[in-house]
C-alpha positions in Angstrom: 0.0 0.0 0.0 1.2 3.3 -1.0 1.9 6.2 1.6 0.0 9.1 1.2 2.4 12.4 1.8 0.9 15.2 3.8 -0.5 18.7 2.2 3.0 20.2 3.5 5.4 17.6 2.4 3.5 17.8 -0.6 3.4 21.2 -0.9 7.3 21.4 -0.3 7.8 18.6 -3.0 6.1 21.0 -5.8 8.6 23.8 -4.4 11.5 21.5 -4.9 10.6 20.7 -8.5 10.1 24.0 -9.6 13.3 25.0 -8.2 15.0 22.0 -9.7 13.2 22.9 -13.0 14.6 26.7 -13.1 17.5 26.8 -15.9 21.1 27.6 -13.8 21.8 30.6 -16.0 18.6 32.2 -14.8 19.2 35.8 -14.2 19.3 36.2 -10.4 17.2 39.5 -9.4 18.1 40.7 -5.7 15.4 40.8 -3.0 15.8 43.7 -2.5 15.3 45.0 -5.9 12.4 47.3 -6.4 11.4 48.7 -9.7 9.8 52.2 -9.0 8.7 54.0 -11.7 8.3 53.4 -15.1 7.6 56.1 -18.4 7.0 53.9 -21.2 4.3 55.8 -22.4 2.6 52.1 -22.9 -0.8 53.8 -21.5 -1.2 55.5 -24.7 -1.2 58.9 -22.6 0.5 61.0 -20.2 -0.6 59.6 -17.1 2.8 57.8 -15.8 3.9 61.6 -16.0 2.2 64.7 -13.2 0.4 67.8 -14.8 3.2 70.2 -14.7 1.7 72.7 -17.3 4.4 76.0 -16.1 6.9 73.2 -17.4 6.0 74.4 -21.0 7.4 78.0 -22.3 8.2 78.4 -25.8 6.4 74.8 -27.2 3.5 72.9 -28.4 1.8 70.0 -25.4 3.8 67.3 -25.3 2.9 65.0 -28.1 2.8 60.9 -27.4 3.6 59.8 -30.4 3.9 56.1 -33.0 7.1 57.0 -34.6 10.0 56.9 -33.8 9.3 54.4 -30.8 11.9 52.6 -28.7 10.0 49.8 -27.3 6.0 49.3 -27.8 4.0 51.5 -29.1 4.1 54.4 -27.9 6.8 57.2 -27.0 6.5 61.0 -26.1 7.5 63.9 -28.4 8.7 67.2 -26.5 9.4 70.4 -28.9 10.6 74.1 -28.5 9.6 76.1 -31.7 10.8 80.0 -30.5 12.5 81.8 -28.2 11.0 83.0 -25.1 11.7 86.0 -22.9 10.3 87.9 -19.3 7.0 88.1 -20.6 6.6 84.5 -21.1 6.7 84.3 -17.4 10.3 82.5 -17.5 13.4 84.2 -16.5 16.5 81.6 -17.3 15.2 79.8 -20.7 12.3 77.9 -22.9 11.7 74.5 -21.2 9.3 71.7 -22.5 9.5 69.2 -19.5 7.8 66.1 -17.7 8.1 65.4 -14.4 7.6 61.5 -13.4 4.9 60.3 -11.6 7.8 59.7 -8.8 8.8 60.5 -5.0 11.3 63.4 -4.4 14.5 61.4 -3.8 16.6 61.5 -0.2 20.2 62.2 0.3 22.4 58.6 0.6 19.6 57.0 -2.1 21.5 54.7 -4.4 19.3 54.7 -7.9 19.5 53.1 -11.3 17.7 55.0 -14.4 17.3 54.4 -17.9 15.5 55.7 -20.5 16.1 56.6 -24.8 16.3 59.6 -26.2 16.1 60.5 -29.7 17.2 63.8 -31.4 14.9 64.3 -34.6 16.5 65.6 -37.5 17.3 69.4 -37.7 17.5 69.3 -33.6 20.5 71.9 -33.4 23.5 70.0 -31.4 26.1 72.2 -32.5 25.1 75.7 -29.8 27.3 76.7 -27.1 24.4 77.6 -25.1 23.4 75.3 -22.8 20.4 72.6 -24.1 18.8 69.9 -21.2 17.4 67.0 -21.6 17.3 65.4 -18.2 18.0 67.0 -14.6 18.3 65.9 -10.9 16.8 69.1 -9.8 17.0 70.7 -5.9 14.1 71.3 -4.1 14.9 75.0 -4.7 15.5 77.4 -7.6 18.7 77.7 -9.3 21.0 75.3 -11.9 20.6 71.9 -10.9 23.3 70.1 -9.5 23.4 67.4 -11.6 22.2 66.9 -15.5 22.5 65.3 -19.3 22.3 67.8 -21.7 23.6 68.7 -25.4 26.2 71.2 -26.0 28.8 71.7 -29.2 28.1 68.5 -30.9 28.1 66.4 -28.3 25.8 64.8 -24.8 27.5 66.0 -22.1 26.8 65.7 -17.9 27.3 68.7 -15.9 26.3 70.4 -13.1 27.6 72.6 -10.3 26.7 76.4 -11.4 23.7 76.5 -9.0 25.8 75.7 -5.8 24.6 77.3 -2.9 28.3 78.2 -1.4 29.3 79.1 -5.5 29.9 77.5 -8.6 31.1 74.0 -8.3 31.3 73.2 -12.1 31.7 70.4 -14.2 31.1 69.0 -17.7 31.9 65.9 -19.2 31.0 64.6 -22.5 29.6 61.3 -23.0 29.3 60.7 -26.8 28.5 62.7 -30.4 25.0 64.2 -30.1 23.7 62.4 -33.6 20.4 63.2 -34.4 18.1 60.4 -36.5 19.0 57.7 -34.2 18.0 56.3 -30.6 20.7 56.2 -28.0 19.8 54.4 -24.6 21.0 56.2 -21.2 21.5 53.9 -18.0 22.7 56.4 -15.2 23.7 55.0 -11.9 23.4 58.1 -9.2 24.2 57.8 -5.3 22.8 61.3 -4.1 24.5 63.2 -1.1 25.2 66.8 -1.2 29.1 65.2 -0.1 31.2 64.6 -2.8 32.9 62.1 -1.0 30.1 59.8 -1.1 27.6 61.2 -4.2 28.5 60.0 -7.7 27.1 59.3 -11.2 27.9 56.9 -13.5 26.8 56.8 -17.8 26.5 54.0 -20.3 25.0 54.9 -23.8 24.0 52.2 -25.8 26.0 49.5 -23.4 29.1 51.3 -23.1 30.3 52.6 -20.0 30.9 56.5 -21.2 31.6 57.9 -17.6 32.8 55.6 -15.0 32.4 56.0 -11.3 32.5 60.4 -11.1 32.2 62.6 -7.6 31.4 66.0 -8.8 33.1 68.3 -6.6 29.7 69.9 -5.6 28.4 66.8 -4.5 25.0 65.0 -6.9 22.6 67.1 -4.8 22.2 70.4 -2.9 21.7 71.5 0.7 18.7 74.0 0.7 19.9 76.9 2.3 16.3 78.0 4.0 15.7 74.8 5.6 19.0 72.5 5.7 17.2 69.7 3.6 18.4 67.8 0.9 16.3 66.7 -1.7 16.1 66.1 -5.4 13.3 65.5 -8.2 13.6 64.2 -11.8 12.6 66.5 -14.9 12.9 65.0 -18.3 12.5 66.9 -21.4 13.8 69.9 -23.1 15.3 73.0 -21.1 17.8 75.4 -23.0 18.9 78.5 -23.5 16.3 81.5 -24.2 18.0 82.7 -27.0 18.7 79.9 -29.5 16.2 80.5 -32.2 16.0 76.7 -34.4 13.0 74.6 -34.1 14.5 71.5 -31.2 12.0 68.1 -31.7 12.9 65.2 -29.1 11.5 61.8 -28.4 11.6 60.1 -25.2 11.2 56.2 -24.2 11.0 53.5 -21.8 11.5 55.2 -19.1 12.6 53.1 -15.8 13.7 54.1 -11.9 14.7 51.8 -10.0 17.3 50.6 -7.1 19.2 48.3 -9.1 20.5 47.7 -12.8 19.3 44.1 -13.0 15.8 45.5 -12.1 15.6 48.5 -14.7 17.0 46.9 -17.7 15.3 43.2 -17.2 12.5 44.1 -19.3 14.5 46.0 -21.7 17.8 45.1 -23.3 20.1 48.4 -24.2 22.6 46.2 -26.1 20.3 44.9 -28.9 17.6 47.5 -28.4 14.5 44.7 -28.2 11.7 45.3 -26.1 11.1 41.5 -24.1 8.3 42.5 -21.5 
């Protein structure tokens, strides 16, 4: 006669099997890996993004858009068509910006984010004046400590102008601003307003452009009213009031998260497939 085993050895049987069954090379997500926030526009709307309408001087609504996409179906078009001045309400330059649907961020975080960016044709590259596409803004005004922008051909990460104690600038460059093409950012960002723990690293397309960098104004500011330190993403288009060519950029997938294995699982930068 045949034992019958018990609902829990049972139970810790099927476990066993589907451990056994997993392949070895399996990738191996942390526990402690968290995915959140994501932007891929997949809703077919702007609702993964807040209602930020003063973000807007000098351009049309941002557009989601079927082409160019990086992933599924959708992505979202920002544009800035003229140049702007006072009595557009702005003092510092046009600006066609989201802001994520997303927490403000603490000093000694330790985040992972990628998204794709695509310059359409005729976006102009080659200005001196300063052009931003993504900032780690301070919870107060002034230049953001740490960004991704486009500047004399090329994307470049700087920051440090808005210090509260003075300057602390930087620039880097971190490949030829092409326009026509998608290229796919993974930043790695531990925030503290001390340089001697903040950093930022940069891969585009797969390739680590910007190893391990302090900026000598730390990744995030002390607010001098209050002593906090907090930051908040803004993705977009900010730049220079006075550069006068029509600027078109697409945006895509989107991903925060507190590891690399986490934001790039469903989406592989190397071969630039969407699998999830």
């Amino acid at each position: 006669m045949r034992r019958r085993l018990a609902p829990a050895l049972l139970a810790l049987a099927f476990l066993a099997a589907c451990s056994a069954e997993e392949p070895s090379d399996a990738p191996q997500i942390p526990a402690s890996a968290l995915l959140l926030w994501t932007g891929d526009l997949e809703t077919g709307d702007l609702s993964q993004f807040m209602d930020t309408p003063w973000n807007r001087v000098g351009g049309p609504p941002p557009e989601v858009v079927e082409e160019p996409v990086r992933g599924g179906r959708y992505a979202v078009e920002l544009a800035i068509v003229r140049t702007t001045g006072p009595d557009d309400g702005i003092c510092c330059g046009s600006r066609n910006e989201l802001e994520p649907k997303f927490r403000e961020i603490e000093s000694g975080e330790d985040l992972w984010f990628t998204f794709s960016t695509y310059l359409l044709e005729g976006f102009p590259v080659n200005y001196s004046e300063f052009q931003t596409i993504t900032q780690f803004k301070q919870n107060f005004d002034g230049s953001p400590p740490l960004e991704l922008g486009v500047q004399e051909g090329a994307f470049q990460i700087d920051g440090g102008y808005g210090h509260p104690d003075g300057p602390r600038t930087f620039s880097i460059p971190v490949g030829e601003a092409a326009t026509g093409r998608w290229n796919d950012w993974l930043l790695h960002v531990r925030f503290s307003p001390d340089p001697a723990v903040g950093f930022v690293e940069v891969w585009r397309d797969g390739q680590l452009m910007l190893p391990k960098y302090s900026p000598p104004g730390g990744t995030m500011y002390v607010n001098p009213d209050d002593g906090s330190a907090r930051s908040s993403v803004k993705t977009g288009y900010y730049r220079d009031r006075t550069i006068d060519s029509v600027g078109r950029i697409v945006f895509d997938e989107w991903r925060i998260g507190t590891t690399r294995e986490v934001v790039e699982r469903a989406y592989q930068p190397a071969t630039g497939q969407a699998t999830g």
